[in-house]
C-alpha positions as CSV (number, residue, x, y, z in Angstrom):
1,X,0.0,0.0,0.0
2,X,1.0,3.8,-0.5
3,X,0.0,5.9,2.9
4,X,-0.3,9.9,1.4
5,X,-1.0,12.9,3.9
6,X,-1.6,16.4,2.8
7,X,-0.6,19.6,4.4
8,X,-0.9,22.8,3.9
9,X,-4.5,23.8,3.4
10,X,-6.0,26.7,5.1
11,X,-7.9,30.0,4.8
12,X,-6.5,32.6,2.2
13,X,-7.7,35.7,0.8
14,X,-8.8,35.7,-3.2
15,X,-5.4,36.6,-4.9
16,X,-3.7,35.0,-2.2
17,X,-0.9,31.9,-2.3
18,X,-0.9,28.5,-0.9
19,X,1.3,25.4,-1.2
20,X,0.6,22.2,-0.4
21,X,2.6,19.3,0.1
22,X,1.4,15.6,0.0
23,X,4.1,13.1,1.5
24,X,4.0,9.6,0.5
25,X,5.3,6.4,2.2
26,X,4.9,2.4,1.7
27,X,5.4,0.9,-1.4
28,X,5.9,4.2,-3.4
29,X,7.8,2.7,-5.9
30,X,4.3,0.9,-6.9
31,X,3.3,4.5,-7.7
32,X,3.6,6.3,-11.2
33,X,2.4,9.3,-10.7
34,X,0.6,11.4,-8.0
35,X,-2.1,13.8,-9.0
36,X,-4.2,16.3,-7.0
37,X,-7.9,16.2,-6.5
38,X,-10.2,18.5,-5.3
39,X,-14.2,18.3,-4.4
40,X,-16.6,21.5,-3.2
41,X,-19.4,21.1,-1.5
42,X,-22.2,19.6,-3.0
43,X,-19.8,18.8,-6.2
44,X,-18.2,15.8,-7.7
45,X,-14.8,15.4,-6.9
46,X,-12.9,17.2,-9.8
47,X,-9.1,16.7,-11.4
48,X,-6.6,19.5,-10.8
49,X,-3.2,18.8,-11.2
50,X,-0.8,15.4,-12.0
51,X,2.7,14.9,-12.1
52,X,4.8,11.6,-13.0
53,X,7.0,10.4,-10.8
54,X,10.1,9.4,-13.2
55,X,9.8,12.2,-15.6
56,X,7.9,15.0,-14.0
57,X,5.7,15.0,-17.0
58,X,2.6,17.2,-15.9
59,X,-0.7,17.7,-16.6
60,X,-3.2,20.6,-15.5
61,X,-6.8,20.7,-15.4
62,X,-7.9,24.4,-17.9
63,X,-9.8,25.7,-14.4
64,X,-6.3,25.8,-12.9
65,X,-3.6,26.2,-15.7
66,X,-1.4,29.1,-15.7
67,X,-2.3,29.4,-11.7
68,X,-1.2,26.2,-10.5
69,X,2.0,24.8,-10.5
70,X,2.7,20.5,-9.6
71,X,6.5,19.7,-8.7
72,X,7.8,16.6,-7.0
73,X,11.1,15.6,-4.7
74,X,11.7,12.3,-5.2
75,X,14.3,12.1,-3.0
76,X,11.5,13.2,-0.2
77,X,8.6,11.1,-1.6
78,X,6.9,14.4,-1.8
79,X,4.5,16.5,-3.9
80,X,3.6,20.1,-4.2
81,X,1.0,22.2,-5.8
82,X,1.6,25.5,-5.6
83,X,-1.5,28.0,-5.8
84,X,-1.4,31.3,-7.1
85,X,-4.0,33.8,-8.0
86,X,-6.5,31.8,-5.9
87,X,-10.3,32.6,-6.3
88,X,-13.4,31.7,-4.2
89,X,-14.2,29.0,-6.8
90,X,-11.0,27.0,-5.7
91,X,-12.3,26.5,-2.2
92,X,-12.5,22.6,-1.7
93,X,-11.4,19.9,-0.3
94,X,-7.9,18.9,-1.8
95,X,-6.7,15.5,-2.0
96,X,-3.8,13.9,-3.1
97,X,-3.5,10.4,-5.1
98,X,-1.2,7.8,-6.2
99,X,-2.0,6.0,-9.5
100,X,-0.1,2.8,-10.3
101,X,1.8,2.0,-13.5
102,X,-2.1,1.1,-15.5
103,X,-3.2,2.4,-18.7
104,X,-6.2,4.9,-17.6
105,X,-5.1,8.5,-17.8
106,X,-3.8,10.8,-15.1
107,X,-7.5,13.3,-14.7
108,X,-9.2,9.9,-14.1
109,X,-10.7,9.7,-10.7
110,X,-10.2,5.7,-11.4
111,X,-6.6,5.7,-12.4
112,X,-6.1,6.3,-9.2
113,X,-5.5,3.5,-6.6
114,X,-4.6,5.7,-2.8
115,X,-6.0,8.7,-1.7
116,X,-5.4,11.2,1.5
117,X,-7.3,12.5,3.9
118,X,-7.8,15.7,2.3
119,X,-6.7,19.3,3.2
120,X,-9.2,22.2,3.5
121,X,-8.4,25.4,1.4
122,X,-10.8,28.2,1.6
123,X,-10.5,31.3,-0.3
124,X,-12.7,34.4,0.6
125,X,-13.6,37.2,-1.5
């Protein structure tokens, strides 16, 4: 199994900046990539951002491009999306995910095989 926790969530101001970190442990070298997931209330849980492990290849939801940037520290099993710009409309839950080495692509909810707990960011007007 692949154990991910999330940090870094909290209450911002719209413009503001946030980064968040998502630390992975077990058998992370079952995972191929880690993406970033995010779910407002009373919404379906929603693709942001993805990153591959070996590459760094990256991929970006269009809600979030040009404001979000994905990064990884292998060395640290570690993720980071950092926010920029941030809106109202980004307030969510955040999670982070590990997908294994299968064919489904990275903004697929069932690519994914571990999730975290989630971290809270909420962005007021």
């Amino acid at each position: 199994q692949v154990q991910l926790v999330e940090s870094g969530g909290g209450l911002v101001q719209a413009g503001g900046s946030l980064t968040l970190s998502c630390a992975a442990s077990g058998r992370t070298f079952s995972s191929y990539a880690l993406g970033w997931f995010r779910q407002a209330p009373g919404k379906e849980r929603e693709f942001a951002a993805a990153i591959r492990w070996n590459s760094g290849s990256t991929d970006y939801a269009d809600s979030v491009k040009g404001r979000f940037t994905i990064s990884r520290d292998n060395a640290k099993n570690t993720v980071y999306l950092q926010m920029n710009n941030l809106k109202p409309e980004d307030t969510a839950v955040y999670y982070c995910a590990s997908k294994g080495p299968n064919l489904r692509g990275l903004r697929y909810i069932s690519s994914y095989d571990y999730w975290g707990q989630g971290t809270q960011v909420t962005v007021s007007s």
